[in-house]
C-alpha positions in Angstrom: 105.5 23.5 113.0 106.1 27.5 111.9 108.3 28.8 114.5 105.8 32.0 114.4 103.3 29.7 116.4 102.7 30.8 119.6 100.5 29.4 122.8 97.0 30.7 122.7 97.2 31.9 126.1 100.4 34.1 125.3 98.7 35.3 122.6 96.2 36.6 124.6 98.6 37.8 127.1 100.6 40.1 124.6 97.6 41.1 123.1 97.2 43.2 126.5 93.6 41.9 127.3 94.8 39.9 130.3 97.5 38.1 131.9 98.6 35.0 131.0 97.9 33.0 134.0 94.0 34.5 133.6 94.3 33.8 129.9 94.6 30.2 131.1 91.3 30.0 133.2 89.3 31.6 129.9 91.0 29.3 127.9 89.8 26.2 130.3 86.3 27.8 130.7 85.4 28.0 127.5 85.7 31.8 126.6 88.2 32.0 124.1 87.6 31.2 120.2 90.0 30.9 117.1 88.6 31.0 114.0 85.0 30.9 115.3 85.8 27.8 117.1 85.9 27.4 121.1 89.3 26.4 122.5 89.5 25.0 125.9 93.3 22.5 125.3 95.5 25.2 127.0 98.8 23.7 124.5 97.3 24.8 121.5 98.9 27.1 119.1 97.8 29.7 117.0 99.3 31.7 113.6 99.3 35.2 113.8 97.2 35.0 111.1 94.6 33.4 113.2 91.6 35.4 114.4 91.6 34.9 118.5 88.5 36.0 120.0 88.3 36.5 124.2 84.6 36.5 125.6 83.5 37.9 122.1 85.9 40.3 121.9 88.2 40.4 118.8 92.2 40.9 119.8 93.9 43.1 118.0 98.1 43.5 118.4 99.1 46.7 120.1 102.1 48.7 120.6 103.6 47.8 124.4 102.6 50.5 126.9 104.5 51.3 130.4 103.2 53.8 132.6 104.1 54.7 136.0 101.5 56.4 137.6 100.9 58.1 141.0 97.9 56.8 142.6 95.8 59.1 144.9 94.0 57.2 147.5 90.4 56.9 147.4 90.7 55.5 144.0 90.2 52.0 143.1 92.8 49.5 141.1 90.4 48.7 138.9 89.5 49.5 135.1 85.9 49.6 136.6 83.6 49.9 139.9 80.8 48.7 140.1 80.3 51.5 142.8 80.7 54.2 140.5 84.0 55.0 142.2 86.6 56.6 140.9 89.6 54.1 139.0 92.9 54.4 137.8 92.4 54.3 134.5 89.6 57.1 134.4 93.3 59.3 134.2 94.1 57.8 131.1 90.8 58.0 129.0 92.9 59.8 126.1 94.5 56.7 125.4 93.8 54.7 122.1 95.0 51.3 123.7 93.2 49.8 126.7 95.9 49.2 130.2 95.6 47.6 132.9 97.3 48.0 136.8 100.0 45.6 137.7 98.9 44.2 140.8 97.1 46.8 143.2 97.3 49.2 145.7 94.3 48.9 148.4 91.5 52.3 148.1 93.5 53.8 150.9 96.9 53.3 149.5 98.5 56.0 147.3 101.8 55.7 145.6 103.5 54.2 142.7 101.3 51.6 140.4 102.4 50.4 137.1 99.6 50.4 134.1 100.5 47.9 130.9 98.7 46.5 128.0 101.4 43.3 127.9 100.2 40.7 130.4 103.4 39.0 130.2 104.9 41.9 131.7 102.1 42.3 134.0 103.2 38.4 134.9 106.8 38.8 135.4 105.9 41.6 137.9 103.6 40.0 140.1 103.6 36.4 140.1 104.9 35.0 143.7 108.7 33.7 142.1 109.8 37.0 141.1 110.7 39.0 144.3 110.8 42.1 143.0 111.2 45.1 146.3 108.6 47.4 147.0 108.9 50.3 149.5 106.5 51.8 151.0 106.1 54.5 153.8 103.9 53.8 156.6 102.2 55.8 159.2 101.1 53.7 162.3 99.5 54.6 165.6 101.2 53.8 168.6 104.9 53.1 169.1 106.9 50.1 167.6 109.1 48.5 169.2 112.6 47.0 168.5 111.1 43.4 168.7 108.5 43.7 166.8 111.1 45.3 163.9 112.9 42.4 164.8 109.8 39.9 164.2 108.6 41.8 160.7 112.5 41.6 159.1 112.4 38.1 160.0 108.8 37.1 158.8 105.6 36.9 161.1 102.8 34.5 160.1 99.7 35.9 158.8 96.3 33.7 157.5 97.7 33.0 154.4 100.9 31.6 155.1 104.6 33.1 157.2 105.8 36.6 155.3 109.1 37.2 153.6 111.7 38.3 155.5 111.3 42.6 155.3 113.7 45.6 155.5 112.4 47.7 158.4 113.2 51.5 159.4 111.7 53.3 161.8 111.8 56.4 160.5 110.3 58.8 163.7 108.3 58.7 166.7 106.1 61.2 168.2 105.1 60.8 171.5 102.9 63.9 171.8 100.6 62.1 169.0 101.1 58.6 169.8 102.3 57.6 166.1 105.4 56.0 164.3 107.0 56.9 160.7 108.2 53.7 159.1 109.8 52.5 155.6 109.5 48.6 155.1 110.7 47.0 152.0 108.9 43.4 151.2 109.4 41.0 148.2 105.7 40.0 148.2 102.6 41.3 147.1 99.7 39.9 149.4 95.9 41.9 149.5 96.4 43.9 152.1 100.2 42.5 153.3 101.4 45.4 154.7 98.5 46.8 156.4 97.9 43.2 158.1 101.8 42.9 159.2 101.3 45.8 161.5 98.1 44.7 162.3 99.7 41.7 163.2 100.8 43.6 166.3 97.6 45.5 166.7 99.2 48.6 164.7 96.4 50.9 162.9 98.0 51.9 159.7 96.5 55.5 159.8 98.6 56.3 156.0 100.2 54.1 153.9 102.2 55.2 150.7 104.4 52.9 148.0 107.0 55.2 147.0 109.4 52.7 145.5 109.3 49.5 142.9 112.5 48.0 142.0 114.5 51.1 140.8 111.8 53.3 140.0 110.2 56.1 142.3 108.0 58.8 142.1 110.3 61.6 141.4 108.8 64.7 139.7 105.3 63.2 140.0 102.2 65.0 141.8 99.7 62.7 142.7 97.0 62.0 139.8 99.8 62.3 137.9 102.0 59.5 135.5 104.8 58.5 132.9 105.7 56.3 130.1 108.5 54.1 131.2 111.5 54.3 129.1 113.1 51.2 127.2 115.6 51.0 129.4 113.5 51.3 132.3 111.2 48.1 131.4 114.8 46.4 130.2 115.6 46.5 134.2 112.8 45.5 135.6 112.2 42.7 133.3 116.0 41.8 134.2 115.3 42.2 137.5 112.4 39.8 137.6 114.2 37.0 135.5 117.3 37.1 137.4 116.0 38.1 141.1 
């Protein structure tokens, strides 16, 4: 067999349209066609000659995109709403090649979200095995205290299963206002983890900001605002990802 022959569902995930583990499921449900025909054996392999088709739509190669992009909050993760809310990728409309967020930040999170069209990437970044760090900066009403630190760098057990053991500073405490600063580095990326590990203690997370994602940060960006990742950039966090 040609040594250019690639799984379908990779194909699909380079393509951009989709990540690979989601390329799997259309496979299996009967959305994806090559050469006109329905595929649904998730081993098969196609040519890059072959025409792939995903829910009628034709895939076309495209250049790898890597953009690190400031989200305000009040905007949805999404590439759509069906609220007619605003979505990260309404700031990229001048683009010629369709991205998508890797992983998400909730409607009331703002800070740093990656945008690709290479689902493989998009897969190396989020999927549970690859503990890549995230930090984020956390405003919380009410005071916390040292055992409850204690309790979140050790791992506290939400619905879905015991957390990752966290990095936890309390960064200040105002007493007039009743509210504590706080960085906290996890490995995970949960709906909602962080909010619900402080809610785990009956802490309101009043803001809530990712300012960090492996060695990347928002320096020089405004909110609203984004970059292409360099090469060397997407070298390290792929590294980073492969080789924990």
């Amino acid at each position: 067999m040609s040594n250019e022959m690639e799984r379908l569902q990779k194909r699909i995930a380079n393509s951009g349209y989709t990540s690979r583990r989601k390329a799997e499921v259309l496979i299996e449900e009967g959305k994806v066609k090559v050469n006109g025909e329905t595929v649904t054996e998730l081993g098969t392999k196609v040519k890059p000659s072959d025409t792939v088709e995903v829910e009628g739509i034709k895939l076309e190669q495209e250049d790898k995109l890597y953009i690190l992009f400031y989200k305000p909050a009040q905007v949805i993760t999404s590439v759509s709403d069906d609220k007619g809310r605003k979505v990260v990728t309404d700031y990229f409309k001048e683009l010629e090649t369709r991205i998508y967020p890797v992983g998400r930040l909730d409607y009331d999170t703002s800070g740093l979200l990656l945008l690709t069209n290479d689902g493989d990437f998009t897969n190396l970044m989020t999927h549970p095995r690859y503990k890549i760090k995230k930090k984020y900066v956390v405003k919380l009403k009410g005071y916390l205290m040292r055992e409850e630190v204690k309790a979140l760098e050790k791992g506290v057990k939400l619905e879905d299963g015991m957390t990752q053991p966290a990095t936890v500073k309390v960064k200040n405490q105002d007493k007039e206002k009743s509210t504590t600063l706080v960085e906290i580095t996890i490995t995970e990326g949960r709906n909602r983890q962080v909010r619900r590990m402080f809610e785990y203690f009956g802490h309101e997370v009043s803001k809530l900001q990712r300012i960090e994602f492996g060695p990347l940060n928002l320096t020089g960006l405004n909110a609203g605002e984004g970059r292409v990742l360099t090469p060397h950039e997407v070298k390290t966090l792929r590294h980073l990802a492969e080789n924990g």
